[in-house]
C-alpha positions, 0 to 999 in steps of 0.5 A, a space after each residue: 500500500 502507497 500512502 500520499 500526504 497521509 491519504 491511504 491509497 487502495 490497490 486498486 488504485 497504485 496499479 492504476 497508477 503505476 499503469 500511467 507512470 508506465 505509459 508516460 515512462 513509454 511516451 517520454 522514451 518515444 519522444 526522446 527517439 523522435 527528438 533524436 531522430 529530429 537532430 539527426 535530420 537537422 544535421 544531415 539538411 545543413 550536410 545536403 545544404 552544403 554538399 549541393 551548394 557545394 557542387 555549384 562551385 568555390 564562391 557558389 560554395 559559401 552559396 547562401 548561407 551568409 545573409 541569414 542564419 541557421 536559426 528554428 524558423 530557418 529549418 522549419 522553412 527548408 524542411 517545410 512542404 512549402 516551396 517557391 520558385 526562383 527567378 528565371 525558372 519559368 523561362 528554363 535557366 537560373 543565373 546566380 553570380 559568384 564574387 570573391 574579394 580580399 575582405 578582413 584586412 587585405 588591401 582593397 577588401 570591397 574590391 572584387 577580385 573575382 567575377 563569375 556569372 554561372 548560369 544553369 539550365 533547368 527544368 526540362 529546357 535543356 542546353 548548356 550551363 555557363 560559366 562567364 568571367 569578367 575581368 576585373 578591368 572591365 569599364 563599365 557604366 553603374 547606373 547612377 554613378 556614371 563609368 568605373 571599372 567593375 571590380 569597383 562596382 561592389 564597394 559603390 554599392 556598399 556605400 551607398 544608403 539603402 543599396 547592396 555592394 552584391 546587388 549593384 554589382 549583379 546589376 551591372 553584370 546583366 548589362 554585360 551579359 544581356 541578361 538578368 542575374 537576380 541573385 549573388 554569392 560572395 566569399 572572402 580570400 580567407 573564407 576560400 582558404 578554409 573551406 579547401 582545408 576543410 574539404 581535405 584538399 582538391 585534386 587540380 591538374 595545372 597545364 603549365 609553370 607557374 611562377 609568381 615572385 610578389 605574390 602578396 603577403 598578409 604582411 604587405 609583404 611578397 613570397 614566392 608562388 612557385 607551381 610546377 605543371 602537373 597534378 597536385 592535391 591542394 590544401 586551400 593556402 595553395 588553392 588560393 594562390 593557385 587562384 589569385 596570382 597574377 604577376 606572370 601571367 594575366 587576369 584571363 590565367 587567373 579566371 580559367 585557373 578559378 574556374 578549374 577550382 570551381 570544377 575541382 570543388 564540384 568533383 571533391 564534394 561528389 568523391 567525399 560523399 559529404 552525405 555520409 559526413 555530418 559532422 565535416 557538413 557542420 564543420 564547412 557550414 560553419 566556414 560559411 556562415 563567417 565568410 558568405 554574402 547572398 540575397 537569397 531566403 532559406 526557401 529560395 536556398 530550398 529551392 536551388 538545392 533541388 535544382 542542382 541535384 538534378 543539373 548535368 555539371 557535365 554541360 557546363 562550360 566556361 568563358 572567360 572574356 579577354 583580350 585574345 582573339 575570341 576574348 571580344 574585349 580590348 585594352 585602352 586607357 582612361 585618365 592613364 588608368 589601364 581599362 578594357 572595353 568591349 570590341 566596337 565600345 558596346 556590350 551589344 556584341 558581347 550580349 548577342 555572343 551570350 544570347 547565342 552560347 545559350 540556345 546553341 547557335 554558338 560554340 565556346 571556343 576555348 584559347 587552345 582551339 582557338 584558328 591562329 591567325 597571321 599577324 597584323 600588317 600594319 603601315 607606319 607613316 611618319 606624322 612629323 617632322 622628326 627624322 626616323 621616328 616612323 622607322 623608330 616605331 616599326 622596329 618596335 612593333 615588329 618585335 612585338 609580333 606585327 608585320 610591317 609592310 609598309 614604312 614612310 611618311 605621311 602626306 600630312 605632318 604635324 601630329 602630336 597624337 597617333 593615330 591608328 586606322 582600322 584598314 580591316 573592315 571590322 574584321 580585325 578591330 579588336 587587335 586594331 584597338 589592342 595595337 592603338 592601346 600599345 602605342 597610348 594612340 588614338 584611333 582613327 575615324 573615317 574610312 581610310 584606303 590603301 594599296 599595301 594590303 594593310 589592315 591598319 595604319 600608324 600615323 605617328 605623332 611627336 608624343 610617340 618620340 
């Protein structure tokens, strides 16, 4: 017999009791199990939410989850039946762009070091996913803020009251591209780094030396980057040197070299079959949630997660727009700034190009198939009156590979400035362009005829001396 407060309690009534002890003892031990279960199911979405972002690649890889946190509303929203649609979906192709940037306390933290537009084919329209890189010496024109180069777009917009540094970048980038980047992902030099080493490395196969003597320090000062050509696993301080030098090689190297990071991360995250790895999962997650920037909702993130586990990264291709010959950009100068525009000063043609990649009618042509073709023949006609400054020049200019088939004077003297003509129709401008950069020239306007078989003509002038 029980006794409760001095109250005598029957048998018949303790076995009752003790039957409801058991039944709450039952329900608390199935509570505990499905509690557990329920932790288990958080761990493994932040595993599925990092491994699928992941597979779009390095700065698509802290994707989404910096403009918001992991909080109980977060997961109730992704593991929810609710859903929602990104923009551009309706119409069969999600565009996303991908910005890296020094950040902390490197030189020029806001200045974006990296600019890929990816765009993805979804849904049942097929065709090709795309990554674009624009070099960061782009001059371009942001809306409100009249012409700058693009990699100082982000910083303007971060600026700004009541703007986004993302955003307005994005923005300027659809008017590049010709078509409409809605969403953003950014990742800082050290956030790259540590992601990488999380991984365990990515496997990189490098085409040619590599040879940097002032590759910058977090000291201010400069080390060596020396990489052999062959196949390397990379941890991620070599992965990011392997993607920010420059010093000997140009900006179209480094976007090719990131864009063969973005296809290594990509393959390390299926090989790794994070899936099975929660706690590698948390351990990324939370590389990410230091280091990533996005406009993006947990329902949107929802969204793209189940849109890459069904995109073919064996469609994928990759663009980097240059100064090379398929590249459709030129150098020039502005204000003694270096800067690059595009072949015919509009992005018209760059758009049209685009818009033609991505429904098939165009071919990304890749720097190694590229047609050679033969070098530029130019004339080179004295302007002045200084005595063998035409000859002076021509020298030069053959030494940098053009072929000079004609040397003389001009009928008219007098001139200061160079002057380059475009002899070629259109055919040839975008190395036109690049010889007038070359001579700090201005290029000529009219049509301009000649019998030499030339496709442009250097008018020298006496600021050539």
């Amino acid at each position: 017999m029980v006794r409760r407060k001095g109250v005598k309690i029957s048998k018949k009534e303790t076995e009752k009791e003790t039957e409801v002890e058991e039944k709450e003892l039952v329900e608390e031990s199935r509570l505990h199990k499905i509690k557990r279960r329920s932790n288990g199911k958080r761990i493994l979405g932040v595993s599925l939410i990092v491994v699928v972002l992941l597979l779009g690649g390095w700065s698509a890889t802290k994707l989404a989850l910096s403009g918001w946190s992991f909080s109980r509303e977060s997961f109730k929203d992704i593991f929810s039946f609710n859903t929602t649609k990104l923009i551009g979906e309706d119409q069969g192709r999600v565009n996303v762009l991908l910005l890296g940037m020094p950040g902390g306390s490197n030189d020029g933290p806001n200045l974006t070091d990296t600019i890929i537009a990816a765009s993805m084919s979804v849904g049942d329209a097929g065709g090709k996913g795309f990554l674009f890189s624009l070099p960061r010496d782009l001059y371009v024109r942001v809306p409100g803020d009249g012409q700058t180069k693009i990699n100082a777009v982000y910083e303007i917009g971060k600026s700004e009251e009541g703007s986004s540094g993302g955003l307005k970048t994005a923005e300027v980038v659809s008017e590049v591209l010709g078509f409409q980047v809605p969403y953003y992902f950014k990742i800082n030099f050290n956030g790259f780094e540590q992601l990488i080493d999380e991984l365990g490395g990515v496997v990189v196969e490098v085409d040619k030396d590599l040879f940097d003597d002032k590759y910058p320090t977090a000291s201010k000062g400069y080390e060596t980057v020396d990489i052999k050509a062959g196949t390397y696993t990379m941890d991620g301080a070599m992965a990011l040197k392997y993607a920010r030098s420059r010093q000997s090689t140009s900006d179209f190297d480094r976007a090719a070299r990131q864009q063969k990071l973005i296809m290594a991360i990509r393959a390390k995250m299926m090989d790794s079959d994070m899936f099975k790895q929660p706690a590698k999962a948390i351990a990324v997650y939370e590389v990410l949630t230091s280091s990533i920037e996005t406009n993006l909702n947990p329902l949107e993130i929802k969204r793209l997660i189940d849109l890459l586990k069904d995109f073919d990264p064996t469609t994928l291709a990759t663009k980097v727009f240059d100064d090379s010959a398929a590249g459709m950009l030129y150098a020039g100068k502005v204000d003694e700034m270096y800067v690059l525009r595009p072949v015919g000063d509009d992005f018209k043609a760059i758009s049209d190009y685009v818009a033609k990649l991505i429904v098939g009618e165009e071919e990304v042509v890749s720097p190694d198939e590229q047609v050679s073709v033969e070098p530029l023949k130019i004339e080179v006609l004295n302007g002045t009156n200084i005595t063998g400054l035409a000859g002076k020049i021509s020298t030069k200019l053959k030494g940098e590979g053009y072929s000079v088939v004609l040397t003389g004077n001009n009928a008219t003297r007098g001139f200061a400035k160079t002057i380059v003509y475009d002899l070629s129709n259109g055919e040839r401008t975008w190395e036109v362009r690049k010889l007038a950069a070359s001579l700090n020239a201005e290029v000529g306007e009219g049509t301009i005829t000649t019998t030499s078989g030339a496709l442009a003509r250097v008018v020298v002038g006496s600021e050539a001396q």
